[in-house]
N, C-alpha and C positions, 0 to 999 in steps of 0.2 A: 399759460404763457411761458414757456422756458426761456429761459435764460442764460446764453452760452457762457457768459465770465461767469457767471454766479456757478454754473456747474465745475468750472475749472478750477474755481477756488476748493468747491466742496470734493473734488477730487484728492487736491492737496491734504487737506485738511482731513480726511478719511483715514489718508494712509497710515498703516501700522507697517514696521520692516517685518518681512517674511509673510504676512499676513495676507488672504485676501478681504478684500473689503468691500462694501456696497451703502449709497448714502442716499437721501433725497428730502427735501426740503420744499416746506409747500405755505407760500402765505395764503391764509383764507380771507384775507381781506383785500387784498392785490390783484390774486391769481396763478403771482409767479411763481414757476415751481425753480427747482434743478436737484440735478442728479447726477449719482457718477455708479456704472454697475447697476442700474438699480431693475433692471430687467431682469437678472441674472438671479437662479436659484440656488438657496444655500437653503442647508439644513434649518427647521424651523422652530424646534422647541418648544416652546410653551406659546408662541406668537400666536398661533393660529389658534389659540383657547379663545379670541375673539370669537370663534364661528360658532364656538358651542355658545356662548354668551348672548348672540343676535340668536341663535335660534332656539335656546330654549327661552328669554322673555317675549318672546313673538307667540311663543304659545302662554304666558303668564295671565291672562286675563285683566279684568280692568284694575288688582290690586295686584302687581309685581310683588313687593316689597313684601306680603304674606304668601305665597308661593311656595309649594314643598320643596322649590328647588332651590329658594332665594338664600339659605343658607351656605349650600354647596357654590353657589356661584360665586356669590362674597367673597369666600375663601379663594378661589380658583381667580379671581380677578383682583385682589389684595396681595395677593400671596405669593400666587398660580401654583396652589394646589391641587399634585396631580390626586389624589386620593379625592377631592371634593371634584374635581374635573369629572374621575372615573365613575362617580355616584351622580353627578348631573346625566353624564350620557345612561347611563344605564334608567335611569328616569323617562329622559329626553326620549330613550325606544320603547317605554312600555316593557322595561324588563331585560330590553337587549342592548347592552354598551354596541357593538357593531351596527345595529340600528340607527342609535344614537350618533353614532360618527359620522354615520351617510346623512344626516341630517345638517350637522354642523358641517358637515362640504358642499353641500348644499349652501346653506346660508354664503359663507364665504364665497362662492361663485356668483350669487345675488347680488352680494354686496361690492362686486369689481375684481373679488382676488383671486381671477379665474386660473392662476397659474400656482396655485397651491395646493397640497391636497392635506387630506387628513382622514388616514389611512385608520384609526383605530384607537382605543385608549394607552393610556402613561404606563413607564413603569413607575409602582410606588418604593421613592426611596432614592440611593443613588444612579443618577444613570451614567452605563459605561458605553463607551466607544473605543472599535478596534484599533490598533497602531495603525498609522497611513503613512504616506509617504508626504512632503510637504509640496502645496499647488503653486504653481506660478502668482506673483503677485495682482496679476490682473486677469487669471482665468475663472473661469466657474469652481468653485469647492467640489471633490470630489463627492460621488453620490454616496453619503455615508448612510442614509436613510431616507424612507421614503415618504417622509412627513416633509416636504420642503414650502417656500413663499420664495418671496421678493420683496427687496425694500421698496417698491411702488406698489405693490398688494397690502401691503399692510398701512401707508399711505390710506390708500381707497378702504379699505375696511373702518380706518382712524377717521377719516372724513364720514360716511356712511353714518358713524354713532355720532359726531358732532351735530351733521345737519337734520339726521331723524328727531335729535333731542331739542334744537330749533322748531322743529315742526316743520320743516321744507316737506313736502308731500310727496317729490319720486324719494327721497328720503327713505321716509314714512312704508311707500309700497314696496322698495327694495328688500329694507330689514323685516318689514313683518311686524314691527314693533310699534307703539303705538308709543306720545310723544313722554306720556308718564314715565314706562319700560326706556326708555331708548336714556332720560334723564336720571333713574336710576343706577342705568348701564355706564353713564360717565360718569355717574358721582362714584360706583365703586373705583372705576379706573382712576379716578382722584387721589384717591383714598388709599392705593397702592403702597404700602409699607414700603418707606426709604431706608431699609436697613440690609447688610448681607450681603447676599448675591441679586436683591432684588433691589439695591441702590439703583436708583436711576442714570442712564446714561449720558442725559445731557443735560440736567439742571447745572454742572459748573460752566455752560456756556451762557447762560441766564441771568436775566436779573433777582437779585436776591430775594426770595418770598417767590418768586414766581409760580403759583400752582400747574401742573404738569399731568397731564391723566395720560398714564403709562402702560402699555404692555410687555416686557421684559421677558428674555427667553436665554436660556443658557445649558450647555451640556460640556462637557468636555473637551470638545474639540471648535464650538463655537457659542458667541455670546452677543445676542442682540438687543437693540431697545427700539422701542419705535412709541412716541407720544407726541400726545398735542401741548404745547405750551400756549398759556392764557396769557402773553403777556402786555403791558401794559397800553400798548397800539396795537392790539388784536391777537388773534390766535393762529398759531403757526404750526403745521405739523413736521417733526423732525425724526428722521428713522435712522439708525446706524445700524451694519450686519457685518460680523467680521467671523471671519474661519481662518484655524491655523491648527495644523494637525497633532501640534505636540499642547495645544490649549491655549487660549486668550485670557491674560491674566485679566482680570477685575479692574484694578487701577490703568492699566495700559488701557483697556476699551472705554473707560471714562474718561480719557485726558482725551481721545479721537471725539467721543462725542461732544464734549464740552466744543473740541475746535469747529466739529460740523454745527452744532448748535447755532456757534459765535459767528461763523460763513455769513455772507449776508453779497 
């Protein structure tokens, strides 16, 4: 059910100066969603380690949680470690990280986030991006890479592991995962270390305690968050995507989320 004030606000509230941005907010107990940008694709970062996440416990069997891969995963949905990322997929294909990518694109198209890809595994370590020019405040971020989402794909991926781990059953057949795997899958996303560059982006819009199961992505020239928050009338998902070619400080992209958080 959209919402046109609610999306003008979160438009408001998105904005960074020079920055482009992308927002969207989705109550799971209402229905209402809104958005601003949130069709539009930006570079994706670590976001899309969701994919490998749904599709390697969809193959875990009936014990997720002992799993040759449950280790790598932890790390990659804790952390979003790419070196544990790059050791799941190469699992995930039987030996071939490329394998394994085409898998978790897969998943990710299953799961709604049909306008993303995931073209291949991480580098490990720093990652750089070339000098750009800087984009209009309300165009598409320039195609700096070919790993992209949208802040409504990663919505539908964030909702996908909520209601599998419910036990909703298109849920269930979408991810592949079964309701143990899919309940795993959110308690690491819980469990996402609030420290660094992997601070959460919109717990300052939140009530205080509020647990938040997060996916976080960041590179250089842009820095996202996209979680669900548990809060105390229900669970709400919140995604913020911001690009800017000379870089998205840390603290500037947490004061935009806190205010899309706080949107209502």
């Amino acid at each position: 059910a959209p919402d046109g004030a609610a999306s003008a606000r979160l438009r408001r509230a998105a904005a960074l100066p020079g920055a482009t941005t992308a927002a969207w907010t989705q109550d799971l107990a209402t229905g209402r969603t809104a958005g601003w940008n949130a069709g539009s694709p930006f570079p994706a970062a670590s976001t899309v380690k969701l994919g490998v996440l749904v599709a390697a416990l969809a193959r875990a069997g009936a014990a997720p949680e002992r799993s040759p891969l449950a280790h790598d995963l932890r790390a990659m949905a804790t952390w979003s470690s790419n070196l544990g990322t790059n050791r799941a997929l190469a699992r995930l294909g039987r030996g071939s990280e490329r394998a394994g990518a085409a898998l978790a694109a897969r998943a990710l198209a299953r799961i709604g986030a049909r306008s993303s890809t995931f073209p291949g595994g991480y580098i490990v370590g720093t990652e750089l991006q070339p000098a750009l020019g800087p984009a209009p405040a309300t165009a598409r971020p320039p195609a700096v890479s070919s790993r992209v989402t949208t802040a409504q794909d990663l919505a539908r991926a964030l909702y996908a592991i909520h209601a599998a781990a419910a036990g909703r059953r298109p849920a269930l057949r979408a991810t592949g995962m079964s309701p143990q795997a899919a309940r795993l899958a959110l308690g690491w996303l819980l469990s996402s270390e609030q420290r660094g560059e992997n601070r959460s982006l919109v717990a300052g819009g939140l009530p205080r305690g509020t647990p938040v199961a997060q996916k976080n992505g960041w590179i250089r020239s842009a820095r996202h968050g996209a979680a669900i928050a548990y809060e105390p009338d229900g669970a709400r998902i919140v995604v913020l995507l911001t690009y800017r070619a000379g870089g998205v400080a840390l603290g500037a992209a947490a004061a935009a989320g806190a205010r899309v958080a706080a949107a209502r």
